[in-house]
N, C-alpha and C positions, 0 to 999 in steps of 0.2 A: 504494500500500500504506500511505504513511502521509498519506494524504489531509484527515484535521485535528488531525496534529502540531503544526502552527505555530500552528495558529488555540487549539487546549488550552494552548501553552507559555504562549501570552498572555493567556488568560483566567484564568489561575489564580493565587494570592501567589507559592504555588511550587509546585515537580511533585509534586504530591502521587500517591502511589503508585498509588492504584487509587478510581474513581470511583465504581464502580457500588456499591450498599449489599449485601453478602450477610452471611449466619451465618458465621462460619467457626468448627469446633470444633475447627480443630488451633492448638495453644496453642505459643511459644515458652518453651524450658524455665526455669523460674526461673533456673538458675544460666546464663542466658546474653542474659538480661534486660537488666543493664549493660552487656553490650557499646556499647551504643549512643553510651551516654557516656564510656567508659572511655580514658582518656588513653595506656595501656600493653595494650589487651589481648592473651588467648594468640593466638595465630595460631588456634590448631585455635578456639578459639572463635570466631575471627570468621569461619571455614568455615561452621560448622554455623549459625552466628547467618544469614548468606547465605541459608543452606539452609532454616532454618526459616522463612524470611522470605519468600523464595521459595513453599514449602509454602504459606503460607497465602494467598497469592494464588490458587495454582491448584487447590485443594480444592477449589470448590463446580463451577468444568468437570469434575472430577475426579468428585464426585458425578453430576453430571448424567449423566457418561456410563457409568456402572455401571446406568444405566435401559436398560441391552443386555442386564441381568438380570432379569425381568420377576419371576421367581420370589422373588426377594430382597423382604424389607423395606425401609423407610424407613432403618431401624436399622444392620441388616445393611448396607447401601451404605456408611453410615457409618464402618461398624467396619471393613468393607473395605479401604476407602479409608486410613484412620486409620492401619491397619497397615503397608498397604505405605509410605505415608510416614513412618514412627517408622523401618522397616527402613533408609529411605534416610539416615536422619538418625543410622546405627549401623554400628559395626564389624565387621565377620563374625567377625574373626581377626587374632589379631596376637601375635607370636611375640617374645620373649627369649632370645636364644641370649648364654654366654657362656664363653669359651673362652681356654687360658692360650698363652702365645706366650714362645720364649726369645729376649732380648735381643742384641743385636752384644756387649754389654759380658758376657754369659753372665748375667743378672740374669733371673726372672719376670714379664709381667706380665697379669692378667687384663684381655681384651678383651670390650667389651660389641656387641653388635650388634641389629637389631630390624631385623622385616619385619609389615607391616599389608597385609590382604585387605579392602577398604571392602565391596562389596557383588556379590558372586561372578555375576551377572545375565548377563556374557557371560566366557567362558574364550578366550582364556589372557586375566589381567588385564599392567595394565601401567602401571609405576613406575616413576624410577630408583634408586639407590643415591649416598648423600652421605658423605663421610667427613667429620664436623666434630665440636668439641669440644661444641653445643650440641645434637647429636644425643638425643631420649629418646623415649618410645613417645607421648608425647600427639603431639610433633610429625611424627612420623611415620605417627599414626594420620590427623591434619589434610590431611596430604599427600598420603596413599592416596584420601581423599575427592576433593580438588579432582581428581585425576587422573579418578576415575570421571565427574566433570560435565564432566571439560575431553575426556576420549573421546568422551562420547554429543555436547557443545557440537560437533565436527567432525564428527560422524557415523562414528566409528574403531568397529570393534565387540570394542571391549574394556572389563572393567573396568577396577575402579582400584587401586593398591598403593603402596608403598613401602618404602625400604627406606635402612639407615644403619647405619655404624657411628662409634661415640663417640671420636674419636681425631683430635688435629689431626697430620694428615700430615706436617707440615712439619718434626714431631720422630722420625722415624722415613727409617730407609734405606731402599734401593730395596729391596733384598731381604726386609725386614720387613715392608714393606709387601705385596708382592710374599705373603708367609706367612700374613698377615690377611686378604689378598682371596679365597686359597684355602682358607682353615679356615673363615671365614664361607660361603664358597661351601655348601662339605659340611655345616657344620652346618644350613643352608637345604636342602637336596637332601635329606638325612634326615629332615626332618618336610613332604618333598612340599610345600614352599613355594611354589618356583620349577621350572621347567620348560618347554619348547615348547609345550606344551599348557595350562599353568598359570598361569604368572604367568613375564615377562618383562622382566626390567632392562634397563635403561639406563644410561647416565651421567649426575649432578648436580655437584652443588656439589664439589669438588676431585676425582672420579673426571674419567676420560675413557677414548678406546679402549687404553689403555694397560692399565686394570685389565680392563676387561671382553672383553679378548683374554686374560687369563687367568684370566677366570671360562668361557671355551669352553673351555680349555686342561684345566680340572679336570675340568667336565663330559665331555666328551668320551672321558678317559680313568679315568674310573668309571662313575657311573650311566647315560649317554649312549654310550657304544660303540660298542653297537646301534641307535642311531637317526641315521636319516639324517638327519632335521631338527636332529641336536643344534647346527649352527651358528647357529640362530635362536630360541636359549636367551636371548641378550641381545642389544638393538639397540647404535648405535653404535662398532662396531666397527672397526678398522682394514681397508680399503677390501680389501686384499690375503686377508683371511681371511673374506668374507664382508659386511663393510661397502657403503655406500653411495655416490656421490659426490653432496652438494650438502648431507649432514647436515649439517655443519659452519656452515652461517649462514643453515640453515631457521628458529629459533627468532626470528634477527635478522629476516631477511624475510617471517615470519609478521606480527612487529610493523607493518612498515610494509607488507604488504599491508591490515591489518587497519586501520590508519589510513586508507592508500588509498582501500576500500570506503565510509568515512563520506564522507571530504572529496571523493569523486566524484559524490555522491549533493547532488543541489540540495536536495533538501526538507528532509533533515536541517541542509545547513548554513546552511537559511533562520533555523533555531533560535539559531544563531551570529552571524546576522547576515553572513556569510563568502559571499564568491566559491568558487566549484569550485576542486578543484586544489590542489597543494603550492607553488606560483607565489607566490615573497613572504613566505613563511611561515616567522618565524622558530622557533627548537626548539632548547631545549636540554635535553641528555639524564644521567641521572646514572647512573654506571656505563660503563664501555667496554673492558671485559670481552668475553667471547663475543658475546653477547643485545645489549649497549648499541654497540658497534664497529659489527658488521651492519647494524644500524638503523640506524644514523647513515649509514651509506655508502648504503645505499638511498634513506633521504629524500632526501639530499643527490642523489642522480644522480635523483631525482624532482623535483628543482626546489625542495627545499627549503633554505632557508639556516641553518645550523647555526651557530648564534653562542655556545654555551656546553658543556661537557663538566665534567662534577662527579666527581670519582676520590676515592679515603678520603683522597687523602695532598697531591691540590694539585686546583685547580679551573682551567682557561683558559675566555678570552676573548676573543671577538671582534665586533664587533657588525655588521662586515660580511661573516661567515661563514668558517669551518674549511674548508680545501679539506682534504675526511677522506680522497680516497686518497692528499694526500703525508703526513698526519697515520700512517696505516697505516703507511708506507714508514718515517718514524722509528718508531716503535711497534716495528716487527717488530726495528729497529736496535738501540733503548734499551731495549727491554721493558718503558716506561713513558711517558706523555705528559710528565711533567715534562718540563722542559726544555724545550722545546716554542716553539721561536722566531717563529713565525707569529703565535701568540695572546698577549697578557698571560694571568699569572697572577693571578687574580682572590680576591679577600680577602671581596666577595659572596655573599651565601647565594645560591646560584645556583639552587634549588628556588623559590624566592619571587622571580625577578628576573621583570626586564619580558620577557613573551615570547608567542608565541600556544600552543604546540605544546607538553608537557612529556611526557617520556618517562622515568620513572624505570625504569633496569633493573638494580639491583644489589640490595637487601638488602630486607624487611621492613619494615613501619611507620615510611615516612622520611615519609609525608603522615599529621598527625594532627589534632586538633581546635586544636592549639596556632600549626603554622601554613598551615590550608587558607584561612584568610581574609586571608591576606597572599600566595597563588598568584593569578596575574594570567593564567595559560595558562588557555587556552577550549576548548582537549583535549589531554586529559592519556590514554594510550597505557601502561599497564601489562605493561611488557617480564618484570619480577621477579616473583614468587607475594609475591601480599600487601603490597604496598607503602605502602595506603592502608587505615588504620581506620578502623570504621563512622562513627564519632563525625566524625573528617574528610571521610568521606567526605558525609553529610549536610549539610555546610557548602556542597561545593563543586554539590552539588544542587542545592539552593537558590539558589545564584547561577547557576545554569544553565549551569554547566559539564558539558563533555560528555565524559566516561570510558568510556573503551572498556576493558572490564575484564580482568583479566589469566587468567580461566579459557578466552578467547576469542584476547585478543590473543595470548597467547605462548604459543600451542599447535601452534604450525608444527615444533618439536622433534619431539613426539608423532608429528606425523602425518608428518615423514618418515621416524620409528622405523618406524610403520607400512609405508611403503614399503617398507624395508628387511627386514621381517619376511615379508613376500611375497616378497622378492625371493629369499630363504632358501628359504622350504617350497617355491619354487616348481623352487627349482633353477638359474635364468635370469635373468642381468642384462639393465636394462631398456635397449630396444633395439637386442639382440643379434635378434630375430627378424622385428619389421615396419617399425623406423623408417627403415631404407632403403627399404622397399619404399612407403611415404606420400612419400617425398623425391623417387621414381623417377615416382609416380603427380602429384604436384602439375609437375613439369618437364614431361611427355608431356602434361599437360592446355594448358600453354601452347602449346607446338609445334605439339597438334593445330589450337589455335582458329587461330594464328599459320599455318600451312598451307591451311587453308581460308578464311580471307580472302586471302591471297594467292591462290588457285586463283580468287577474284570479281574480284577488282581487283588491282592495282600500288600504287597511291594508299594505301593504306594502311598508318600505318608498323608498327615490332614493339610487341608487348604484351609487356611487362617486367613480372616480381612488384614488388609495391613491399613496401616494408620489413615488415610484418607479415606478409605472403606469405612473402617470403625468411627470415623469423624460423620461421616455420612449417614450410618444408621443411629448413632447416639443424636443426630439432630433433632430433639424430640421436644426442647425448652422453648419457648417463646422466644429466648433472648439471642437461640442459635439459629432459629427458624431466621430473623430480624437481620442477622448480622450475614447471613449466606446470601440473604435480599439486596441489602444492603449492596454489598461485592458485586453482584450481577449487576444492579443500575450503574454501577460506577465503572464497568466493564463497558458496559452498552454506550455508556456518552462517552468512556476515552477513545473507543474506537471513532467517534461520530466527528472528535475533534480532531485526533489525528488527520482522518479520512481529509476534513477543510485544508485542512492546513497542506496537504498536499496537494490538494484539486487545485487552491489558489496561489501555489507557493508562496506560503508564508513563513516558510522556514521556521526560526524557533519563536515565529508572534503567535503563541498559542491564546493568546485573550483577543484577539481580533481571530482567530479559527473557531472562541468556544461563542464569543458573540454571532459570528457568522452562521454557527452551528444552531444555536438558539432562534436566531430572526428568520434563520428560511422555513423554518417550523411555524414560528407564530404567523408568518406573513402568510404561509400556505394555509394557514387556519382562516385567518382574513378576511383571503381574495375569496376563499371558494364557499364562506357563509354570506358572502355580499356584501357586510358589515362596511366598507368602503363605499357603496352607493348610500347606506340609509345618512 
């Protein structure tokens, strides 16, 4: 499939985007022009910046294949086409709700909340909800998008959303909190925002099942009463009311399956110059949080050696590698890596040290134009939304570094929401009905064969499963059934992006292949509901 990746890496100064000469008439909008150089820019700009950049790669396929309308013009193909990508590059809907709340101290205060609809192509959509002080509607309008490419990117058939409200938690009670999660609720429910059918939360950035067991709690007992699927109003849930088991370190394991997929792949890592395998390979990850913990423990039980962990408040180190399940063990103890007796504490910008592997999974624009040229990692794994701006991100191109971009990589959250959302409408958790009976059929297949050689000869000894066998019939847990699902979606979209990135030579621009990958999905979804004429 990518049959002269290696031989285009080498012929060229650098990866230059796209080879082939075409017209393209979809234009990047002025005010989103500097992203490219922009030292600081908006997050939502450097979505749509992606996105129209992407756009204009796959316009003239796009045109070519609108010649399915014979009837049409040159023009009209044009204008077609034009539309539904300006559509993808806009917000359907996006709501201001705000609502006043009585203090522990009996004091008022007005709460701000906002919910964004990106582009309503398949229903219900799906986003989580962040409670943070830097919550406002451009970034939550940014976030509803990447969700719509990071869905169609796994093949989830949802759109995309988001949602937030402006409040740093950490100054508010349980109970207050607990009052804001349920008035946001309802004021969402009363302008048909959210819904099993509509749009479906999640948990982000300081929510978790903790809120969103009492955003089922509200629905349920207002608008939802009468619906039987009201438990699968919002993924992420606590396991006991409708949750999942294996949500909890799908987003970390998405990461490092999505790494996995590159560095098992020879022809990709002939571009590296790199052996197959996590074998050697060192990695250090910034964030150890939810996303950044997971990941690390994965590589790590993958053979990789984890020599660096970067937190806001201390950094460690080690150069002959974190052993991360006793790291866990203090962690779950301290609630914090400080301390941390295994590693030095390290006074090194740990984003820029010697390493092959870089995983950033905590915050926003920590890779910029100031220091992608002082990054020594040869793949870098975007666990975080937006880690890396354009303007860095073009630096680290050019040296042929290889980015596995974070609309792809850290979408293993999503799609075990997904699971989870099925496992609601359907009424049935998973492997309550066949995985015994695949566990009963692979034992009776051995026996059988094991019985009829004994029935020809003696001489022969037993056939035993061997370990991927035995992995296979003991698949009988919720969390193993989840986690094997899991690895196939992420299998199905590396292919989908590789497959781009080769049609359009894009050499190592794998975030313009997974966007590519993304919009020709939503766009075919589009043109052929009509949703461009209404």
């Amino acid at each position: 499939m990518l049959r002269s990746l290696a031989r285009i890496r080498h012929r060229m100064p650098s990866c230059c985007p796209l080879l082939v000469s075409v017209r393209n008439e979809h234009k990047i909008p002025e005010k989103l022009q500097s992203v490219e150089t922009d030292k600081d820019p908006e997050f939502s700009a450097m979505v749509l910046y992606y996105y129209h950049k992407a756009a204009q790669t796959m316009e003239p396929e796009l045109i070519k294949e609108m010649e399915k309308y014979p009837h049409m013009k040159a023009e009209e193909r044009q204008a077609r086409v034009s539309a539904i990508l300006n559509m993808l590059g806009s917000v359907s809907t996006s709501v201001e709700v705000n609502f006043p709340i009585v203090r522990k101290n009996g004091t008022y205060e007005i709460i701000s909340g906002y919910r964004s609809h990106h582009v309503r192509h398949r229903l219900p959509l799906k986003g989580g909800i962040r409670y943070a002080l830097d919550v406002n509607e451009s970034e939550v309008k940014a976030l509803a998008a990447i969700m719509t490419f990071k869905c169609a990117c796994v093949n989830l058939p949802y759109g995309g959303s988001k949602g937030g409200v402006c409040i740093d938690p950490k100054q508010y009670t349980v109970d207050e909190l607990q009052t804001i999660t349920r008035r946001y609720t309802m004021e969402l429910l009363k302008r048909n925002m959210i819904g099993p059918g509509i749009d479906v939360p999640a948990p982000d950035v300081n929510t978790g099942p903790r809120e969103m067991s009492w955003i089922v709690d509200q629905y349920q007992k207002t608008f939802g009463y009468k619906d039987i699927n009201s438990s699968a109003i919002v993924t992420g849930k606590p396991v006991h009311i409708g949750g999942i088991n294996g949500r909890h370190s799908a987003t970390g394991r998405g990461v490092w399956k999505a790494g996995d997929l590159f560095l098992q792949d020879k022809e990709w890592m002939e571009l590296l110059k790199w052996k197959t395998g996590w074998e050697d390979k060192r990695v250090i990850v910034q964030g150890f949080g939810n996303v950044g913990s997971f990941a690390s423990k994965f590589v790590h039980e993958a053979g990789a050696k984890v020599i660096g962990i970067k937190e806001f408040d201390v950094s460690l180190y080690n150069k002959d590698g974190i052993d991360i399940n006793d790291l866990f063990e203090y962690v779950e103890e301290k609630k914090t890596i400080k301390g941390y007796s295994k590693a030095e504490e390290s006074k090194e910008e740990l984003l820029t040290a010697d390493t092959d592997i870089l995983m950033p999974c905590a915050t926003q624009k920590v890779i910029t134009s100031e220091n992608a040229n002082d990054i020594k990692a040869k793949l870098i794994l975007e666990g975080a939304n937006g880690p890396t701006t354009p303007a860095g991100e073009k630096i680290l191109l050019e040296k042929g570094v290889l980015l596995v971009p974070d609309l792809y990589c850290n979408a293993g959250g999503v799609t075990v929401s997904y699971f989870e959302y099925l496992k609601n409408i359907n009424h049935v958790s998973y492997g309550k009905m066949n995985s015994k009976s695949t566990s009963q059929i692979i034992t009776e297949l051995l026996n059988s064969i094991n019985e009829s050689m004994q029935q020809c000869s003696d001489d022969y000894p037993e056939i035993k499963a061997n370990k991927k066998l035995t992995k296979i019939r003991e698949c009988t847990r919720e969390a193993d059934i989840v986690d094997s699902a899991l690895q196939t979606v992420m299998e199905s979209a590396a292919a989908g992006i590789k497959h781009m990135a080769h049609k359009f030579e894009l050499c190592n621009d794998l975030r313009r292949a997974a966007y590519v990958w993304s919009a020709f999905k939503i766009f075919q979804a589009l043109e052929s509901s009509g949703i461009s004429q209404q």
